[in-house]
Phi, psi and omega in degrees: 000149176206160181276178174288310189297359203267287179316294142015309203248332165307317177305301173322319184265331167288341189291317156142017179266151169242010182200154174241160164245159179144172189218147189259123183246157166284332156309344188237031197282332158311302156343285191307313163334290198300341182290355170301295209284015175234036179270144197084041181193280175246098156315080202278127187255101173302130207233162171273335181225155156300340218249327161299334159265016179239014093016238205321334198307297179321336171265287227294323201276350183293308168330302193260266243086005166289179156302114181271130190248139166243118171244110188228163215255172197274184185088235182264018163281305204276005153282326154297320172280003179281025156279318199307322183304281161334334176239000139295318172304305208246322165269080128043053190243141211262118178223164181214149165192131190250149188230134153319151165212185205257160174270187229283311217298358205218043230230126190073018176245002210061026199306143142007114174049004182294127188229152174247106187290330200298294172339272193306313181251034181306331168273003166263291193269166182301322204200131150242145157240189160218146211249108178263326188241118181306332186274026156278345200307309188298323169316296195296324172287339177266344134310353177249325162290006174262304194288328175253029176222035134265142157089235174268116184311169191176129171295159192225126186247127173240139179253149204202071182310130184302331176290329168298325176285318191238006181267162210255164172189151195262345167329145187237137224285215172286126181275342204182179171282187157250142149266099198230140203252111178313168190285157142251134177301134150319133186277006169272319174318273180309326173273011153288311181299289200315301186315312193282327168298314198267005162257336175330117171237041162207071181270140174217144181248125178272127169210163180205198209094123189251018183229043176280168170240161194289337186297328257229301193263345164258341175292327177298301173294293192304337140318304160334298191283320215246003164268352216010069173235155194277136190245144167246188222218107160328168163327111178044057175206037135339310186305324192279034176176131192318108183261020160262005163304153172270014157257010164287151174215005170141164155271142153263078167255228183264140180067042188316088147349104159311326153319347189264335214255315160328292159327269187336313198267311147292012161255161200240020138232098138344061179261105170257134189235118163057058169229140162215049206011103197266170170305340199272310188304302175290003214047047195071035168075000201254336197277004183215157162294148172230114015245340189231114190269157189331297169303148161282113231246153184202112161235159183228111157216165179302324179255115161340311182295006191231358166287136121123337207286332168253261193267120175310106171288162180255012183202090157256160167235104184249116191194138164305058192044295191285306197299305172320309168305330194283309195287341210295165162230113142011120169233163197219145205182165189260051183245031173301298176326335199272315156323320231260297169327289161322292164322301166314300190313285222303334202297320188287343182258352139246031127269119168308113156329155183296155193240161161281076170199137164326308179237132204264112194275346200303321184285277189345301201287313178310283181327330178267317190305332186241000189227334202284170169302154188290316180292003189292135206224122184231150174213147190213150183277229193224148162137174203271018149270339174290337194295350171285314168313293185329300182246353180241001195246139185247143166266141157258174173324290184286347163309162163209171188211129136226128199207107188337101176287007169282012197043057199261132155261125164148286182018315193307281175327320173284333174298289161334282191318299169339295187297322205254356155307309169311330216202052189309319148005285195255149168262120202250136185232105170250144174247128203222158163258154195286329167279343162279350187283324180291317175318327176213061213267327189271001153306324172323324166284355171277314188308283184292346188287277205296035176044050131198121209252099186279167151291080184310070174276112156259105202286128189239065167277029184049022178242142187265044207340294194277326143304285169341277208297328165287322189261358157267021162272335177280311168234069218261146183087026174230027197309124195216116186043046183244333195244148204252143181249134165258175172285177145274116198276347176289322212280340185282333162334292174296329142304306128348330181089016171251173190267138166232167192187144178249144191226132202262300206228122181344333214262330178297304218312331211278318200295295195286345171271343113000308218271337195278335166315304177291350186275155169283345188248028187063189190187143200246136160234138190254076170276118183286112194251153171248133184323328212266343161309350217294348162236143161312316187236041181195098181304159181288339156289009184255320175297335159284333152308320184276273220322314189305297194322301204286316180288006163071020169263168188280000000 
């Protein structure tokens, strides 16, 4: 006999997790128990805030493609973590979190901390339940690891009445995962796309997505490279194709390259792969026609529920990333010049103009670009500082970028902290804005209790970057809440038990980062950037001249 948390957590450790994410509750106090016996099997990685483990659950499942788990208590826990939720949900990434719940006998009375979880998040996450009968557990959990690493990945919220949680059952637990096998394309299909590619004289293939294999992503390329048609990279999935090919050509995001916005628009075939087309990747819905765009659009994705659902194809396909890629034959066209072309923009679009700031970030980012590990895991929160990581930093095949397509700010730090629990190893680079750093700044004490500890860049302009920047384009010359007084971010580093250091000047930046290489405990380096900095290429006093100049002002 065992109890649900017992079963719960056994199941959980036969599924294949290994680390929990999370902050401790009473509701769930069976949970924790049983994680004393799985510890070095399954882990509870203690977290300072909620909405910071369900963070990391959320990077880890992007990171790895398991599920990343999380545990938190009912109430106003999992209303902190419903960001962590929400931006799982929008990078298509496989998570699960179990929440306390009130127990059964009390359940519709308003109790203590009580929420309808199915209610509150039906609409954030791919799946919610709640668990009533312990010998349900093994079903219902292996439906949720099912529901979220299948089809379109996805968080998954699970409720966990405490009573249920201390009742005993002979029941047994989980032995394993199921093995489902991804949709595969119709071969009538991929040779309609191959056709529609090779009449094509301007083709571009668009993909995204976190749930390639490595076969997947090299079958991807070596399509690419031996069609030479130029590939762009959805909104923050750079990673996922070799950006030193010479058929990469750029992301399609936030702050879009005009040359990428070109690309789009002028072609006149598309094959988007494992994309789902979110407002950043279109350009606000403007770069494709809604619902049936100019171009000739061939989407592919694992889930069905994601043809059709905006822009009509004139070719879908549900079939997975990998199988597709696998299936795909070399197509040929008189579209070199146009590839060729496509490549130059991008190549010519990450080098920076000199920035007006104290620490220049256009050299910093060149400088990590050319010195970091092939394997380097760089991760960033929201603000109009992610654009360095984003748009200046190049992935190679073993690089990974995880960086929220929820614009959430406070992401980076937990997100780091995540890769390197994964990847103790390896060098983790968070690029953080000094108001995105503050959003999940006591994770740092996550860090250092779990030894991993990333690497910190805080761009520090005393600015709120990306408001500031809409409202002097909207009201300009009317700063209003955009500017913020921080702490001292070395000496709080250093409270934390990590090395921290403000770095004043471009010519400082390389010693200390050296210095932040070496520490055993990570490290925050506080770079002083100037408001004025606020785009690579266009400063905030210019931006506020044209907004007058257009309002017909001095």
């Amino acid at each position: 006999m065992r109890n649900g948390g017992q079963l719960l957590v056994e199941s959980l450790v036969a599924l294949g997790a290994t680390k929990g994410f999370g902050v401790p509750g009473e509701s769930y106090l069976a949970v924790l128990d049983a994680l004393h016996d799985t510890r070095g099997k399954l882990d509870f990685v203690l977290c300072r805030n909620e909405g910071g483990a369900a963070f990391m659950a959320a990077a880890w499942g992007k990171l790895t493609g398991s599920p990343g788990i999380c545990f938190v208590t009912r109430g106003p826990g999992v209303t902190n973590a419903s960001i962590g939720i929400h931006t799982a949900m929008q990078d298509s990434a496989p998570m699960i979190i179990f929440v306390g719940q009130v127990g059964t006998d009390m359940r519709d009375r308003e109790a203590f901390q009580e929420i309808d979880y199915r209610a509150m998040f039906g609409t954030v996450a791919k799946w919610a339940v709640e668990i009533d009968q312990v010998e349900r557990v093994p079903e219902l959990l292996a439906r949720a690891w099912t529901t979220a690493t299948t089809g379109r990945p996805g968080p998954v919220v699970v409720a966990l009445p405490e009573d249920m949680l201390t009742s005993l059952t002979d029941k047994a637990p989980l032995a394993g995962p199921a093995e489902i096998a991804a949709p595969m394309p119709d071969m009538g299909a991929v040779e309609k796309a191959r056709a529609l590619l090779s009449g094509a004289e301007r083709p571009v293939i668009l993909m995204g997505g976190c749930n390639w294999s490595d076969t997947g992503q090299k079958a991807m390329q070596d399509f690419a490279e031996s069609s030479d048609i130029p590939v762009l990279a959805a909104f923050r999935y750079q990673d996922q194709f070799d950006n030193s090919s010479p058929v990469y050509a750029g992301e399609a995001g936030v702050g879009m390259p005009p040359h990428v916005k070109r690309i789009v628009k002028e072609a006149d075939v598309i094959l988007a792969i494992n994309v789902r087309f979110g407002e950043m990747t279109t350009d606000g819905y403007t770069l494709l026609e809604v619902p049936v765009p100019t171009q000739t659009l061939i989407h592919v994705h694992g889930s069905d529920r994601e043809i059709g659902k905006i822009y009509q194809p004139d070719l879908g396909i549900h079939a997975g990333p990998d199988g597709f890629a696998v299936a795909l034959a070399p197509v040929s066209g008189g579209w070199g010049v146009w590839r060729a072309q496509a490549r130059a923009d991008f190549e010519a679009s990450i080098e920076a103009p000199a920035q007006p700031s104290p620490v220049d970030m256009g050299v910093v980012t060149k400088t990590l670009r050319e010195s970091l590990p092939e394997d380097a895991i760089i991760t960033n929160g929201a603000g109009n500082f992610a654009v360095w990581p984003n748009k200046f930093y190049t992935f190679g095949p073993k690089a990974r970028l995880l960086a929220p397509q929820s614009g959430a700010m406070g992401y980076g730090v937990p997100a780091a902290i995540a890769a390197k629990v994964a990847h103790p190893e390896r060098t983790v680079v968070c690029f953080a804005g000094d108001g995105d750093f503050q959003m999940t700044s006591g994770e740092l004490a996550t860090a250092v209790q779990a030894g991993a500890c990333p690497i910190i860049l805080i761009l520090n302009n005393g600015i709120y970057g990306t408001i500031r920047a809409h409202q002097e384009r909207t009201y300009p010359a009317r700063v209003s809440g955009t500017t913020m007084q921080s702490p001292d971010f070395a000496a709080l580093a250093q409270a934390y038990g990590m090395h921290g250091e403000r770095v004043e000047t471009t010519a400082d930046f390389d010693a200390a980062f050296e210095r932040a290489l070496a520490s055993d405990t990570g490290a925050v380096l506080d770079l002083v950037t100037s408001p004025e900095a606020l785009t690579p290429r266009q400063t905030l006093s210019d931006m506020r001249a044209a907004a007058l100049a257009a309002q017909g002002k001095d």
